[in-house]
TORZAZA-905913 format. One line per 3 residues: number of its first residue (from 0); for each residue x, y, z of N, C-alpha, C, O, CB. Coordinates in steps of 0.02 Angstrom, whole numbers. Glycine has a CB too. Example, Ala and Ser with C-alpha at 12.3 -4.5 7.8 and 13.67 -1.06 7.14 Angstrom:
0	660/-284/390/615/-225/390/660/-165/390/712/-166/423/565/-224/452 ~ 642/-112/354/684/-53/357/645/2/394/670/57/402/704/-30/286;
***
This chain:
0	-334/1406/321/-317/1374/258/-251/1335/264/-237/1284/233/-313/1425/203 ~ -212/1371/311/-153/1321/325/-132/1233/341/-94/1191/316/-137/1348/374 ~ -187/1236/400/-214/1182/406/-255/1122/326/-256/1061/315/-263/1211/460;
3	-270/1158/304/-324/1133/239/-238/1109/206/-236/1051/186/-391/1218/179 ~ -192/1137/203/-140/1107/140/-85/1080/204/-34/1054/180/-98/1184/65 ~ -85/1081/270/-63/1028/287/-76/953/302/-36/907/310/-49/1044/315;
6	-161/955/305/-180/901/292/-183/869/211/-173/808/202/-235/906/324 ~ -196/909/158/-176/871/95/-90/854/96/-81/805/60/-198/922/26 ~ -35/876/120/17/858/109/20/793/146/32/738/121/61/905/122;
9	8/809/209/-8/740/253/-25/659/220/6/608/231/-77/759/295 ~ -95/671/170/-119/624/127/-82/638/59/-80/582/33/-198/627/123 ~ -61/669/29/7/654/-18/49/599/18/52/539/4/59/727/-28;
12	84/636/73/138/566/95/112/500/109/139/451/84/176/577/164 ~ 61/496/145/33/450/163/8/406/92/8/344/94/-16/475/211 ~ -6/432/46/-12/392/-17/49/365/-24/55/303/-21/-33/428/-79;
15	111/411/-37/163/380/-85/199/338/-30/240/295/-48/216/439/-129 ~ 186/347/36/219/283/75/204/217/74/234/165/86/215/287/134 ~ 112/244/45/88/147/45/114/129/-43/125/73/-65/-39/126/58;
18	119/194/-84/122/152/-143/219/125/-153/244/84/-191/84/211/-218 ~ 250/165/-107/314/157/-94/315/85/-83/341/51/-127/340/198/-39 ~ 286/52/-22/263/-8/24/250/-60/-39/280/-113/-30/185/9/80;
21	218/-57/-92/203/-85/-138/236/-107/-175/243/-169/-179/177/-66/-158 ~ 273/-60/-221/325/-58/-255/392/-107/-223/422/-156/-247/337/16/-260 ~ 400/-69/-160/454/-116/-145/457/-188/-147/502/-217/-178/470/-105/-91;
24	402/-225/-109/379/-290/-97/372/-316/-162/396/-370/-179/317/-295/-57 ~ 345/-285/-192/339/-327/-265/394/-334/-301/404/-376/-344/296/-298/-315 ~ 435/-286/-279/517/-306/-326/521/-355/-283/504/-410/-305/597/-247/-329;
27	544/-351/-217/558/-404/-178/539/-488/-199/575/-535/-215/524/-384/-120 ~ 474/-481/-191/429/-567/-198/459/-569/-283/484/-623/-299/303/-568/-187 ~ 457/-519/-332/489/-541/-398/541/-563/-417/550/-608/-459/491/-509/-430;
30	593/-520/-374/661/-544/-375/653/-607/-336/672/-654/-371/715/-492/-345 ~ 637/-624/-289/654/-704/-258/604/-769/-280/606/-830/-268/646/-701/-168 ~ 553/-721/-325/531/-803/-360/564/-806/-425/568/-862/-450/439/-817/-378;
33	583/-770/-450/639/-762/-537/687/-758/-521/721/-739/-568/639/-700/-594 ~ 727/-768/-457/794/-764/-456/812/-838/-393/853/-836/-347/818/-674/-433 ~ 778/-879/-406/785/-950/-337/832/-961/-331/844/-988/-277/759/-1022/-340;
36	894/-950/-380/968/-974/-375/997/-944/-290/993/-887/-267/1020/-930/-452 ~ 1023/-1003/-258/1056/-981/-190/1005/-992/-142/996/-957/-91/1080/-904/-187 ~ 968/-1050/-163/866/-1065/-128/932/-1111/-51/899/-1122/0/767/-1168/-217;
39	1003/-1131/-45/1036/-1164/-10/1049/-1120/51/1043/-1132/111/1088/-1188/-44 ~ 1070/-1065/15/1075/-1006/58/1036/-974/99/1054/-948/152/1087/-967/32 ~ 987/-976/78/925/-944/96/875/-981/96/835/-982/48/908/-895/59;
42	868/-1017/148/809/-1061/183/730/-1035/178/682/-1067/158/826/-1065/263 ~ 733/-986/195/669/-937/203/646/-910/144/596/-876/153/681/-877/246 ~ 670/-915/65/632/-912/30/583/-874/12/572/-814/2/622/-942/35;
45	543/-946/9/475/-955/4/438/-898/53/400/-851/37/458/-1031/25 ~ 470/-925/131/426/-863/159/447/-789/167/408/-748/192/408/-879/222 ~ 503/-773/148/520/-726/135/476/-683/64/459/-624/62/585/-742/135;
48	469/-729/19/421/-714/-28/359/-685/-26/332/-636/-53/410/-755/-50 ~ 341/-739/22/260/-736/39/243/-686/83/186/-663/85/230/-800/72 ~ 309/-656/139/282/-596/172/290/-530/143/257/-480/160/309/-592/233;
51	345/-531/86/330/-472/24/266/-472/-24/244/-425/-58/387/-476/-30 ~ 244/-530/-17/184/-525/-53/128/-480/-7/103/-425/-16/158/-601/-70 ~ 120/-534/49/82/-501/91/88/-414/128/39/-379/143/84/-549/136;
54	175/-391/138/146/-315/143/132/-280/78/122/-219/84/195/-269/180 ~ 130/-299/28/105/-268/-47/40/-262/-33/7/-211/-25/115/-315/-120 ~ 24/-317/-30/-63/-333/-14/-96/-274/39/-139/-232/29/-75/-421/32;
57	-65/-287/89/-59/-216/133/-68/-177/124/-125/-154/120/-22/-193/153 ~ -11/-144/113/-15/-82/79/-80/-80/15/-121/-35/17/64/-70/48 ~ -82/-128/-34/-140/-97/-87/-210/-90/-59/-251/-51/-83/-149/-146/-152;
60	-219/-121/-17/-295/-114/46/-277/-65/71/-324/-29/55/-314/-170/113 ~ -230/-22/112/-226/32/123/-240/103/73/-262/157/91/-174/23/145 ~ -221/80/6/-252/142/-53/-287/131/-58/-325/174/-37/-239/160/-112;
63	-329/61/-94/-390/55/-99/-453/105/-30/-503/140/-37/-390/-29/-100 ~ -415/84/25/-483/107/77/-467/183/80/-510/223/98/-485/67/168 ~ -402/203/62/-411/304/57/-455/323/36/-493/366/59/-368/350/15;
66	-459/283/-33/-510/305/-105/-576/304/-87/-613/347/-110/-507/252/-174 ~ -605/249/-39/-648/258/-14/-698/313/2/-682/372/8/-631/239/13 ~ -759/288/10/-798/372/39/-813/365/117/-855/400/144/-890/394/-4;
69	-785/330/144/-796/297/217/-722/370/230/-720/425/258/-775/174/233 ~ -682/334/200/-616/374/241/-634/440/214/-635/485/256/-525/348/220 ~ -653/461/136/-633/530/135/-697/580/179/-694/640/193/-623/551/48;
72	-748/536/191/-806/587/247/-774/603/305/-793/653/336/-880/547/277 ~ -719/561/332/-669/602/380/-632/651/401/-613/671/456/-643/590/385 ~ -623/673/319/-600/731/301/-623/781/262/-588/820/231/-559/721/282;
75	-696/780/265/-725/819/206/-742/877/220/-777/908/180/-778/793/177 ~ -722/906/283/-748/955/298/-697/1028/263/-706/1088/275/-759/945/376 ~ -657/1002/230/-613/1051/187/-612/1049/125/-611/994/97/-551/1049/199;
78	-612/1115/85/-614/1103/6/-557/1066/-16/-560/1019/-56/-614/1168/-35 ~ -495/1092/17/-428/1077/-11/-415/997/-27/-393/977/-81/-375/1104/42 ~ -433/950/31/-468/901/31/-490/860/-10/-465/805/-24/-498/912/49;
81	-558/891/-42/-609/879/-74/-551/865/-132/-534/813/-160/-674/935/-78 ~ -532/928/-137/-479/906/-222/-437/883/-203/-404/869/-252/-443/960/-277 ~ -414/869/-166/-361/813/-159/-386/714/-188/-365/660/-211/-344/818/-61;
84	-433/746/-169/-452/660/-180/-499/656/-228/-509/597/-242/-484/617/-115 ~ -535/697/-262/-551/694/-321/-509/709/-405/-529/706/-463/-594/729/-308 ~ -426/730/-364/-378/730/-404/-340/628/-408/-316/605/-460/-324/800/-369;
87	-344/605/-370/-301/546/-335/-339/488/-365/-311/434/-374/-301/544/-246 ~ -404/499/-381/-451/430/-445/-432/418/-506/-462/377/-541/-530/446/-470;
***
């Protein structure tokens, strides 16, 4: 059973790192398209923007495919598991 709640802690972290991943980037790309002042300073911008957009994006394809039943048959062979991710919808 040990195993059974170190793999749900495992996928706890592993959630809140991608939703961490998310969060951040999106302040990021928000703050530098609502805040352009200093666009002299900072050449990169735009693409600095666009690659906070893109690891958001990332990261939300990464939760999206947890939720999945592709990924959770990977792990289904434990109850603990089972409620883990029928708690996480």
């Amino acid at each position: 059973m040990s195993s059974d709640r170190t793999t749900v802690l495992m996928l706890k972290a592993i959630k809140a790192k991608f939703e961490s991943i998310r969060e951040e980037n999106l302040a990021i790309a928000s703050h530098y398209i609502s805040k352009g002042a200093g666009v002299g300073d900072h050449p990169t911008l735009v693409d600095d923007a666009v690659e906070a957009i893109r690891k958001a994006c990332e990261a939300e394809e990464c939760l999206a495919f947890m939720s999945t039943r592709k990924f959770e048959s990977i792990l289904e062979h434990t109850t603990e598991v089972g409620k883990f991710f029928s708690k996480s919808k």
